[in-house]
C-alpha atoms as one frame of an Amber mdcrd trajectory, in Angstrom:
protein
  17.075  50.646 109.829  16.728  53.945 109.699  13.089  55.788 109.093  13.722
  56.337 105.159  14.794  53.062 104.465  12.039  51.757 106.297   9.751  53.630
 104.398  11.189  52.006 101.066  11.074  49.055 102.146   7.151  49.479 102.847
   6.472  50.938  99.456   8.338  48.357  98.005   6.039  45.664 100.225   3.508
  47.422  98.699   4.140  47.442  95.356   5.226  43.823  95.170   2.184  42.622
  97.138  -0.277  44.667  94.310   1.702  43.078  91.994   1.391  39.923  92.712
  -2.387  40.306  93.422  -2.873  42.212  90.116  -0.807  39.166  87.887  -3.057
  36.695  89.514  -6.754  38.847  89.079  -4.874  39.243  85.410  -4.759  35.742
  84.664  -8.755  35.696  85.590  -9.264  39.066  83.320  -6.729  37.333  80.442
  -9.301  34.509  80.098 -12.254  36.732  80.331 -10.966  38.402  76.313 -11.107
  35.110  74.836 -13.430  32.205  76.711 -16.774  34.532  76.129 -18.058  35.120
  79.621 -21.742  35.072  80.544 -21.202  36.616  83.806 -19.396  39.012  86.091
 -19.315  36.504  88.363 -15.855  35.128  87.179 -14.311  37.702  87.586 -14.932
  38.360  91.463 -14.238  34.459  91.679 -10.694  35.515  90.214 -10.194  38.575
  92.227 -11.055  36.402  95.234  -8.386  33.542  94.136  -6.149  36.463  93.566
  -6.227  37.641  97.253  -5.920  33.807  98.621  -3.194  32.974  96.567  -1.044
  36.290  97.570  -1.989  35.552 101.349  -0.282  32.669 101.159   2.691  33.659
  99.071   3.121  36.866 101.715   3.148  34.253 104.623   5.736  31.793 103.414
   9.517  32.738 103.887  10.602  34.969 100.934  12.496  32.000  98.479   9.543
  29.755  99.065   7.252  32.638  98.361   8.806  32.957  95.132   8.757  29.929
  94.163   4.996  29.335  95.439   3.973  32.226  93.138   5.893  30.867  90.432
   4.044  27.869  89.762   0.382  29.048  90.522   0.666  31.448  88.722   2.624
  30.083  85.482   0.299  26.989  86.555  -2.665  28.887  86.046  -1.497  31.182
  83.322  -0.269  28.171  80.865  -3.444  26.451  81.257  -5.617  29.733  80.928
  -3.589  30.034  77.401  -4.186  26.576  76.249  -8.024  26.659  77.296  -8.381
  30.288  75.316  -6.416  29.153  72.046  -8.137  25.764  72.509 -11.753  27.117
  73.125 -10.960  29.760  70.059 -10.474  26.967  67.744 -12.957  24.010  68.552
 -15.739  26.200  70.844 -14.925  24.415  73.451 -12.622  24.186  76.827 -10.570
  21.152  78.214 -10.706  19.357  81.759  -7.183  18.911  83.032  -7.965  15.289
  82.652  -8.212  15.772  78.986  -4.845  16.727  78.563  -3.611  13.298  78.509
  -4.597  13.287  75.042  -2.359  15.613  73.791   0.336  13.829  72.505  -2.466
  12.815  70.158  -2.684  15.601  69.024   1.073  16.717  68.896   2.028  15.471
  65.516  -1.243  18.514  64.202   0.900  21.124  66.949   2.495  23.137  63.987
  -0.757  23.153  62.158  -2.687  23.839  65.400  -0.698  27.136  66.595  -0.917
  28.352  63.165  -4.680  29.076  63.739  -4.324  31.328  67.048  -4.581  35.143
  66.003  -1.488  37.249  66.255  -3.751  38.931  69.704  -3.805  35.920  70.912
   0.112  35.044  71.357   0.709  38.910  71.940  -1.570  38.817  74.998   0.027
  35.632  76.006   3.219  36.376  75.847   2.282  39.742  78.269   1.197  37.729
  80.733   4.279  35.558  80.783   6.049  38.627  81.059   3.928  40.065  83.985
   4.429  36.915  85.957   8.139  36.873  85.326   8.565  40.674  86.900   6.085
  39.407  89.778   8.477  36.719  90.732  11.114  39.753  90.869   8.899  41.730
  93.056   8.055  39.085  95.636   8.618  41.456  99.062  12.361  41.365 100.114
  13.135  41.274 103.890  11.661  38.965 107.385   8.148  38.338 107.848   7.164
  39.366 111.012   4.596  37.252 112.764   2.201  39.604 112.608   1.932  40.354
 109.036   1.928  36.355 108.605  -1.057  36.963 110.582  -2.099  39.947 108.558
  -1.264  37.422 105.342  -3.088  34.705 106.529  -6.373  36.124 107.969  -6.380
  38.330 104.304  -6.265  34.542 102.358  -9.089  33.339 105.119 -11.059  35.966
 104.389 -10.854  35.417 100.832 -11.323  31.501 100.963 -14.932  31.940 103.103
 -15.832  34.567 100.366 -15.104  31.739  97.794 -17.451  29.571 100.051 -20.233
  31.938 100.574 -20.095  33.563  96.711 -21.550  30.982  95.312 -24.563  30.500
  97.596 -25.190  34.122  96.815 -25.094  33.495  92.920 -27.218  30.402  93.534
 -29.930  32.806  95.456 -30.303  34.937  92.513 -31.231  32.059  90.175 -33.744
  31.093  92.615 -35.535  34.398  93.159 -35.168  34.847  89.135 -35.837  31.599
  87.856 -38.193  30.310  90.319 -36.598  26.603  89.938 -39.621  25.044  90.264
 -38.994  21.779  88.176 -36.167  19.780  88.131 -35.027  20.247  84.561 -34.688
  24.165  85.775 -32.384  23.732  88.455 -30.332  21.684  86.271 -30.485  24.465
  83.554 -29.361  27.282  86.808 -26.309  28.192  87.001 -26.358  26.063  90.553
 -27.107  23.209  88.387 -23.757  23.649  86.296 -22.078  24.446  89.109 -22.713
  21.563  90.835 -23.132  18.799  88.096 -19.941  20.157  86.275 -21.717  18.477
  82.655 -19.277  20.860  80.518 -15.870  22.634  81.132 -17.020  26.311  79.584
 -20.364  26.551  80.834 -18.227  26.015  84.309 -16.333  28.312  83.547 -18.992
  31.331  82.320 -19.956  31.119  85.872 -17.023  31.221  88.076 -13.638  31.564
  86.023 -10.432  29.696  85.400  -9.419  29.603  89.256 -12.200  28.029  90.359
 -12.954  25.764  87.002  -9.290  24.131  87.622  -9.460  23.724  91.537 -12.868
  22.231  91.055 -11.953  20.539  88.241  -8.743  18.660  89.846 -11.269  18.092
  93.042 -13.793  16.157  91.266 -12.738  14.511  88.383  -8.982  13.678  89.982
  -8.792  13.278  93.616 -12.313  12.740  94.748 -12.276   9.491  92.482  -9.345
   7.939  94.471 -11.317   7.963  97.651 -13.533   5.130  99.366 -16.292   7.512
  99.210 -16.776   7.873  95.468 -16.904   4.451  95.226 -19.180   4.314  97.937
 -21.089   6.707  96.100 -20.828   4.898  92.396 -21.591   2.044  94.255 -25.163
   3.297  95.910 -26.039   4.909  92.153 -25.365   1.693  90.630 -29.003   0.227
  90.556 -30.060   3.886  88.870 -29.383   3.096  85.023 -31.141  -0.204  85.277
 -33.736   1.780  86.591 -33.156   4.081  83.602 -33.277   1.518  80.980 -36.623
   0.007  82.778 -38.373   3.156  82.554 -37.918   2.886  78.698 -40.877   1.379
  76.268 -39.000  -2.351  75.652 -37.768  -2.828  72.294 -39.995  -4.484  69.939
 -38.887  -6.567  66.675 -39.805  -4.885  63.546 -39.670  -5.259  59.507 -36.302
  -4.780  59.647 -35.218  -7.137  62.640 -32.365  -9.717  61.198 -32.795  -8.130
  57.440 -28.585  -8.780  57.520 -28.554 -11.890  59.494 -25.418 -14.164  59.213
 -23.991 -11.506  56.816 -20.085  -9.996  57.211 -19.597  -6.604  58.149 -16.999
  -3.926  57.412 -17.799  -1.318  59.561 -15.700   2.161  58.315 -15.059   5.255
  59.771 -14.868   7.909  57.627 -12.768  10.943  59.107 -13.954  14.507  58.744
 -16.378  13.270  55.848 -18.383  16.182  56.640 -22.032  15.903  54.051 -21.594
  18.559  51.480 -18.723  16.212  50.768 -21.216  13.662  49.497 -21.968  14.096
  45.687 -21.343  12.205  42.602 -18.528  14.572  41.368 -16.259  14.372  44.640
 -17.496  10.778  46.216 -19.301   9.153  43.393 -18.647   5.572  45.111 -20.062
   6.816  48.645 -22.856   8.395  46.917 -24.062   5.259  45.235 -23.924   3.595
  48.373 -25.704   5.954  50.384 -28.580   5.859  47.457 -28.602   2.079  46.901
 -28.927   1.471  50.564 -30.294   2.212  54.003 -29.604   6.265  54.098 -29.934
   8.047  57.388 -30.481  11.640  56.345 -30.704  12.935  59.740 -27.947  11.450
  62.199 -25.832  13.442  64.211 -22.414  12.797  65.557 -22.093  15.326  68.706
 -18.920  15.686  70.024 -18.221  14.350  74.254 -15.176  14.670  75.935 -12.727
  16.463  74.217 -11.332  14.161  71.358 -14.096  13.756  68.566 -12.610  11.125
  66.617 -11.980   8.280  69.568 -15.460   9.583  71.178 -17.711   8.585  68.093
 -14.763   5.595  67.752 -15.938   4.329  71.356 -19.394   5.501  70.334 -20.388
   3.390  67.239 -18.476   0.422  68.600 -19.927  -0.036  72.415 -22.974   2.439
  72.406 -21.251   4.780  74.765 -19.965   8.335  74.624 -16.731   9.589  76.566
 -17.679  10.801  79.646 -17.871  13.892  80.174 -16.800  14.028  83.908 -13.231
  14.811  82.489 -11.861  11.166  82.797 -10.066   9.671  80.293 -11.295   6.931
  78.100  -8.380   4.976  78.874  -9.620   4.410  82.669 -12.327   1.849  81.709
 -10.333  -0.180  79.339 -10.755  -3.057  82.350 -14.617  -2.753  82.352 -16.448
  -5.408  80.683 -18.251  -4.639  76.828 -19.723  -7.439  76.082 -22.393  -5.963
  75.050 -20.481  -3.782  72.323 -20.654  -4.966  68.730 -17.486  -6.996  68.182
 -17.917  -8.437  70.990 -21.411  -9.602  69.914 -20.477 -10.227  66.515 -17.233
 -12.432  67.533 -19.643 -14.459  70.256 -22.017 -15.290  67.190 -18.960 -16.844
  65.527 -17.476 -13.987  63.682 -14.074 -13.142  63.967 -13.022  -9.358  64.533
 -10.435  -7.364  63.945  -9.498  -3.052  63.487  -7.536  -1.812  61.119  -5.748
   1.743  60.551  -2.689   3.460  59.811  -1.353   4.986  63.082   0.267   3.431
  66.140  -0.996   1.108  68.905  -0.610   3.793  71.421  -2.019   6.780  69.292
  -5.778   7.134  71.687  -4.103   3.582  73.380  -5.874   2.250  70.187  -3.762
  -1.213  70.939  -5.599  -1.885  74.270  -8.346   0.327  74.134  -9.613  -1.883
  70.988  -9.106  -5.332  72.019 -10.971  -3.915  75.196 -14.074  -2.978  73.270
 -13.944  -6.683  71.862 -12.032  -6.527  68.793  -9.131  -9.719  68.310  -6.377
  -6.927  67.626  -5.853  -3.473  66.749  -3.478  -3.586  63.160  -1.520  -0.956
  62.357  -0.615  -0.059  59.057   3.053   0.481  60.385   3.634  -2.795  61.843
   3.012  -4.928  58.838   6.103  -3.011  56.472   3.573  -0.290  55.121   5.687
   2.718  54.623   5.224   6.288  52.316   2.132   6.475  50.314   0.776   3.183
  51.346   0.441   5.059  54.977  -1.225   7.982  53.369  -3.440   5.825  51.342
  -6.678   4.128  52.926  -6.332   1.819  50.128  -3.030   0.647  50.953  -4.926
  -1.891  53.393  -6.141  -4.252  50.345  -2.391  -4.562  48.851  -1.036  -5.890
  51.901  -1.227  -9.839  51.814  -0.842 -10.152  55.453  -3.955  -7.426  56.653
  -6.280  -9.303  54.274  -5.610 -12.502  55.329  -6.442 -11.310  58.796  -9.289
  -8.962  56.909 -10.858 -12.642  55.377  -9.688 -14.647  58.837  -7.623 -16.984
  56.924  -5.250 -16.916  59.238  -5.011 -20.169  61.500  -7.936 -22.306  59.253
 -10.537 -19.340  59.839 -10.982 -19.771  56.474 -15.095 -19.342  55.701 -15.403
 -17.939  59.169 -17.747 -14.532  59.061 -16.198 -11.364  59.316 -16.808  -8.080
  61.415 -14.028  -5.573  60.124 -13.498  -1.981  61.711 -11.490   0.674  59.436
 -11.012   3.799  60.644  -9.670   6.193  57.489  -7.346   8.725  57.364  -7.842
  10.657  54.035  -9.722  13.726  54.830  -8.248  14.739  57.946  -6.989  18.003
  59.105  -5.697  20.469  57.900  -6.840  22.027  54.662  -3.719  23.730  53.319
  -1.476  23.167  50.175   1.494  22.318  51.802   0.480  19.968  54.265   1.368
  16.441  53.921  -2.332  14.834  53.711  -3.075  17.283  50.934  -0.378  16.866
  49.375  -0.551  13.627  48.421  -4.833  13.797  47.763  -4.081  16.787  45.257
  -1.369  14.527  43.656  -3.415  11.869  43.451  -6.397  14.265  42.075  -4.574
  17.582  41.012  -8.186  18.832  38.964  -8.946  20.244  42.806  -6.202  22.761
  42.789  -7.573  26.054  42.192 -11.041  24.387  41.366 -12.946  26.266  43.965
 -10.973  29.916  44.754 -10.970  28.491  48.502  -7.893  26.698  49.327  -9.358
  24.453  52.372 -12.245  23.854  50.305 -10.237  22.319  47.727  -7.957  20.577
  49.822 -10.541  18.939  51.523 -12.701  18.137  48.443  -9.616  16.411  47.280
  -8.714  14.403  50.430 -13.128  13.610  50.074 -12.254  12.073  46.595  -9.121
   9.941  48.217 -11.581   8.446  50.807 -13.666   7.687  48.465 -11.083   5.448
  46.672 -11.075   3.244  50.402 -14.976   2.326  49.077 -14.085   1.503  45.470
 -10.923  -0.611  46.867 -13.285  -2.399  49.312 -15.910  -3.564  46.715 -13.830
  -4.446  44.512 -11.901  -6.735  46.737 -14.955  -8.171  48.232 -15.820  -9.522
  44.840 -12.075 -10.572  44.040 -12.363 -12.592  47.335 -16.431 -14.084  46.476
 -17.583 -12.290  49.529 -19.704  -8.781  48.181 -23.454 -10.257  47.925 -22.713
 -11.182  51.860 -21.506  -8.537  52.949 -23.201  -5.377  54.900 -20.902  -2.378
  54.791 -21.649   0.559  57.167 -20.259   4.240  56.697 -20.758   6.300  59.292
 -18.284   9.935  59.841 -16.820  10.685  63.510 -17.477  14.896  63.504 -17.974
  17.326  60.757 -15.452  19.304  59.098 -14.643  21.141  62.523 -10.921  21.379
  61.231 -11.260  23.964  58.343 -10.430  27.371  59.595 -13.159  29.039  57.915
 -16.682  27.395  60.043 -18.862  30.326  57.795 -17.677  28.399  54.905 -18.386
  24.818  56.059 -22.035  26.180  57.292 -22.639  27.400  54.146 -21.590  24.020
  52.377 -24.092  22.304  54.679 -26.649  24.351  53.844 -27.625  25.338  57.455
 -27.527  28.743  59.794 -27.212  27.106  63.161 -24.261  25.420  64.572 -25.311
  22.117  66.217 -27.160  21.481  63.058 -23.593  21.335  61.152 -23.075  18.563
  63.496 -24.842  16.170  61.224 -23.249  13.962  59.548 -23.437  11.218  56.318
 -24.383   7.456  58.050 -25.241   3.926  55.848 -25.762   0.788  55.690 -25.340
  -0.631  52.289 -25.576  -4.552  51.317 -25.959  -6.518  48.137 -30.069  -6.365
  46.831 -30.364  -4.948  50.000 -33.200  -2.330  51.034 -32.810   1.068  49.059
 -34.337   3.518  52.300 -34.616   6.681  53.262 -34.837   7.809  57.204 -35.372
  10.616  58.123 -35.650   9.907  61.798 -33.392  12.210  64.291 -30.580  10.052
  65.273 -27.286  10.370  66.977 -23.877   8.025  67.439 -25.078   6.089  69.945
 -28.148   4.804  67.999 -26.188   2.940  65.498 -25.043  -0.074  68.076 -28.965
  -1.187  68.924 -29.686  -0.384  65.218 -27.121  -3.471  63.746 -28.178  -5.515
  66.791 -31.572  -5.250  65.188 -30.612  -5.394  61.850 -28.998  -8.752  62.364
 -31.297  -9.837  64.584 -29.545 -10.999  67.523 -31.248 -11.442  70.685 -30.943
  -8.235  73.223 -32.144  -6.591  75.841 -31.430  -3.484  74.590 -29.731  -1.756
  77.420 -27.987   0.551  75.215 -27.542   4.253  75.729 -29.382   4.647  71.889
 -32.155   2.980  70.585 -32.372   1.002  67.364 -33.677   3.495  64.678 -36.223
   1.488  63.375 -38.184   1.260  66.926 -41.675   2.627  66.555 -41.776   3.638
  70.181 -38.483   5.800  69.517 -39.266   9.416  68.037 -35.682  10.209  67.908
 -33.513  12.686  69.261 -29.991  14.137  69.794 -28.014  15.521  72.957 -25.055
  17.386  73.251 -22.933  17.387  75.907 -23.846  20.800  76.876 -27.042  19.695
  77.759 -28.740  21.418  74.502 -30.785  18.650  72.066 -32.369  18.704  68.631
 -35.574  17.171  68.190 -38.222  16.033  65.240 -39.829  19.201  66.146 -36.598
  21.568  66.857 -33.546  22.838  68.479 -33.035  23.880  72.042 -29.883  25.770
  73.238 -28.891  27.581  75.886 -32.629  28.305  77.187 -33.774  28.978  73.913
 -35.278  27.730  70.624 -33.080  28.393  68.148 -34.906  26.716  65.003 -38.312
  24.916  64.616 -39.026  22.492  62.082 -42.730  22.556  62.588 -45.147  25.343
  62.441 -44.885  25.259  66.432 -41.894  24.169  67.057 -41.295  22.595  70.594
 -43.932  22.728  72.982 -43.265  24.240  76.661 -44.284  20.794  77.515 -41.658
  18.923  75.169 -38.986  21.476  76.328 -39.382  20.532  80.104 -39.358  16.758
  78.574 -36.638  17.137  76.971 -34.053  19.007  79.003 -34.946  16.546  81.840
 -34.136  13.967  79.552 -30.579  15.500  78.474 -29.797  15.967  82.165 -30.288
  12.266  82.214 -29.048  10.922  79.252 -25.608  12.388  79.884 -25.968  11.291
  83.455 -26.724   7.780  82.630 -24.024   7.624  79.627 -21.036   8.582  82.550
 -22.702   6.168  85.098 -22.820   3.412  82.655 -18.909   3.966  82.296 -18.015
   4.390  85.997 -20.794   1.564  87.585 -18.986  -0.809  84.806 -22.732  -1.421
  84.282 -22.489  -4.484  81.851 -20.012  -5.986  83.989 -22.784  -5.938  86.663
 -24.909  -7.872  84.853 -22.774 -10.192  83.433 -22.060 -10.794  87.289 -25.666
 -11.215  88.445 -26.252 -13.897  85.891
């Protein structure tokens, strides 16, 4: 070769190999526009992924090379899209684990990608582009052994600066924060780093490389190894330990108010509560002020599906985790202690009813897991058209309310627990879209009735759901069941699907955006008690709130406590560790609104981030430890 060529071929080394290390630090620097970065320190972790990964690509023989940097980096740059057009939409990012819900959400795909901004898919398809020219410029010609050497001691050097990185970040926080108390370190960025409690705070610290790696470490490989068991094993003993610590629940004015009573359990979708008003949901209203109304309960969103969460929620006491597993992992464990199961071993029978497919959130095993007799689909008993659209299609199907009633093989005068999850008000808000269609058919006054087209749309769909009440009253009198019957409304997330979050804010009447996370929640029975409360209450303090209500004998082991518990000042925790209180709301190291003169106390701050840390703790060990299964084995 002679001296010139040589020399091309080195600048053409060179440029490939900057390349390459430039598409991969632009993956890292891609993310950085759109996931809102705290610190610069995910961007060195990406420039030091960046090195590794070209290291190892310049090693390997040139067609495996290519190939190598093919998938990381498409790998990496496909997910870095999804999480940025995800976290633009809902505020949040994804585990990889999560991603097994998305054919769940493929049939809202067209409706979904309509929401990115036109920056957005122009930066995305750049980088698509950048990788496809760095797959061109992978270096051409043999790799000598010592540039493999050269290669490999450059990706060494970059993997022990990915080792020792972090302990330099971590030193910071100490000299800074001073980490004295627990609840501190948890709040560090070694605490995130280490307890991995949410996927963006994760990723403020140390970037989409190391998010994923860590990510597929933890919450996918480590779990298929004798030592996590091991481990889950050892920390089994810690929630009962939890639940000891606890004041013990103590029977109250309202214990077994409902007792022997059916129930029909719905869950409204979207109903966000500036939906709640005598014009749009006259029928809602009037049960929310004839019965038990709780004016302060929040519905905050774990995992990364909100519907199923608050589904799993109401129903067994127990968020998703938020260790990036999917639900669908723990349909073996044992909920006995959930309400169907409850209700159905005090004689009831128990059954779910709703419009989509078995396999939609693995509704057809995941329900019969948390107790319920069968999951009924809408499509499987001939529904079809408008009867799928409508929630009150249910009560003109013959077959669904002999199964509602349990007159189906002599169950006839058998008590009921029913579970409907509605469909009316779900995303998304436009004209043309099918859901809308229909409600403003149904109700075509909303067109045009506001100037805001979501805001109609959904005001419309409101009115539709409200129809599912009206149908359900009147049927329970048609059928000589209404005076013994409890009916409970409670909503799985706000209106998180309109486009325009300023708007729904201002509908709710609030300036903060966890307090938009609350949501309407009642309990409504025939001459039963007309209440306000005003207690701070989440999802998972509904479960131990019925098992009080009808008075059924417990221990109380549940992630929530009962609402009416004296010894319970209520409370609310996210799953990124921030909490509203009776006296305020805590976020991100800060208070962000008081609703006393003081607001919270150092004191009740310390309390109460300690108590997050555990609470979301305790909520994924109860899941993984198969805690009730435990005890059902001990006795």
């Amino acid at each position: 070769m002679t001296p010139q060529r040589r020399r091309r071929a080195r600048a053409l080394y060179v440029l490939g190999a900057g390349w390459m290390a430039l598409s991969y630090w632009g993956v890292e620097v891609y993310a950085s526009r759109y996931l809102d970065p705290v610190y610069d320190t995910g961007l060195i972790f990406g420039f030091l992924w960046a090195l590794l990964l070209t290291g190892v690509v310049l090693a390997l023989p040139r067609w495996i090379g290519k190939v190598v940097y093919g998938l990381t980096f498409y790998l990496f740059a496909i997910f870095a899209a999804a999480q940025c057009g995800y976290y633009a939409i809902f505020g949040r990012m994804l585990w990889i684990g999560d991603v097994r819900y998305a054919g769940e959400g493929g049939a809202f795909l067209g409706d979904v990608l309509g929401m990115f901004s036109r920056s957005w898919w122009i930066a995305t398809v750049a980088l698509m582009v950048i990788g496809c020219i760095g797959c061109f410029l992978v270096p051409r010609g043999p790799r000598p052994p010592r540039l493999r050497v050269t290669c490999l001691l450059l990706g060494l050097s970059a993997a022990v600066g990915l080792w020792a990185y972090p302990q330099s970040v971590f030193a910071q926080d100490a000299n800074a924060w001073g980490l004295q108390s627990e609840y501190k370190r948890a709040l560090s960025r070694e605490g995130i780093y280490t307890t991995m409690y949410d996927a963006h705070k994760l990723y403020q610290i140390c970037g989409v490389y190391q998010t994923t790696v860590k990510d597929i470490w933890e919450h996918n490989l480590f779990p298929l190894t004798p030592m996590y068991r091991s481990q889950i094993e050892s920390r089994a003993g810690e929630a009962e330990a939890w639940f000891d610590e606890r004041a013990p629940h103590q029977d109250n004015d309202m214990t077994g108010i409902f007792a022997g009573k059916n129930v029909v359990l719905v869950l409204m979708e979207s109903m966000d509560d500036f939906l709640i008003n005598e014009t749009d949901t006259p029928t809602i209203a009037r049960l929310m002020d004839e019965g038990i109304n709780f004016t302060n309960f929040y519905t905050p969103g774990f995992g990364s599906v909100r519907t199923f969460n608050t589904e799993l929620c109401i129903n067994t006491g127990l968020y998703l985790p938020t260790n990036g597993r999917y639900a669908f992992d723990y349909c073996t464990n044992d909920f006995s202690e959930s309400l169907p199961s409850r209700f159905r071993a005090a004689g009831y029978s128990a059954q779910s009813f709703h419009y989509n497919d078995p396999m939609f959130y693995n509704r057809g095993v995941m329900e019969p897991a948390m107790g319920y007799e069968a999951y009924n689909s809408y499509m499987n008993f001939g529904m079809v058209g408008d009867a799928l659209l409508s929630d009150t299609g249910l009560f003109e199907n013959e077959e669904l309310m002999d199964l509602f009633f349990g007159r189906e093989e002599g169950g006839e005068g058998q008590p009921f627990f029913n579970f409907i999850i509605s469909r009316s008000a779900h995303m998304t808000y436009t004209y043309n879209e099918e859901l809308s269609q229909f409600a403003l058919g149904q109700y075509p006054q909303y067109r045009g009735s506001t100037g805001d087209e979501e805001l109609d749309c959904i005001r419309a769909k409101a009115r539709c759901c409200d129809d599912l009440f009206a149908y359900l009253l009147q049927t329970l009198e048609e059928n000589g069941c209404l005076e013994n019957t409890v009916i409970i409304g409670v909503t799985d997330h706000y209106a998180y699907g309109m486009q325009d979050q300023n708007l729904v804010m201002e509908q709710s009447g609030v300036d903060k955006h966890l307090l938009v996370e609350k949501t309407p929640c009642f309990i409504w029975a025939y001459d039963g008690p007309d209440l306000e409360v005003d207690k701070v209450l989440n999802t998972s303090d509904l479960a131990p709130t019925v098992i009080n209500l009808f008075g059924m004998k417990s221990e109380y082991h549940y992630l929530g406590r009962d609402a009416f518990d004296e010894s319970y000042g209520g409370c609310v925790v996210f799953q990124d560790q921030s909490w509203i209180s009776p006296s305020g709301v805590y976020e991100d190291g800060n208070v962000i609104a008081a609703f006393t003169d003081e607001g919270p106390t150092d004191a009740e701050i310390e309390e109460m981030n300690a108590f997050a840390q555990e609470y979301i703790r305790i909520n994924n060990l109860l899941l993984e430890s198969d805690y009730y299964g435990r005890k059902n084995a001990e006795k």
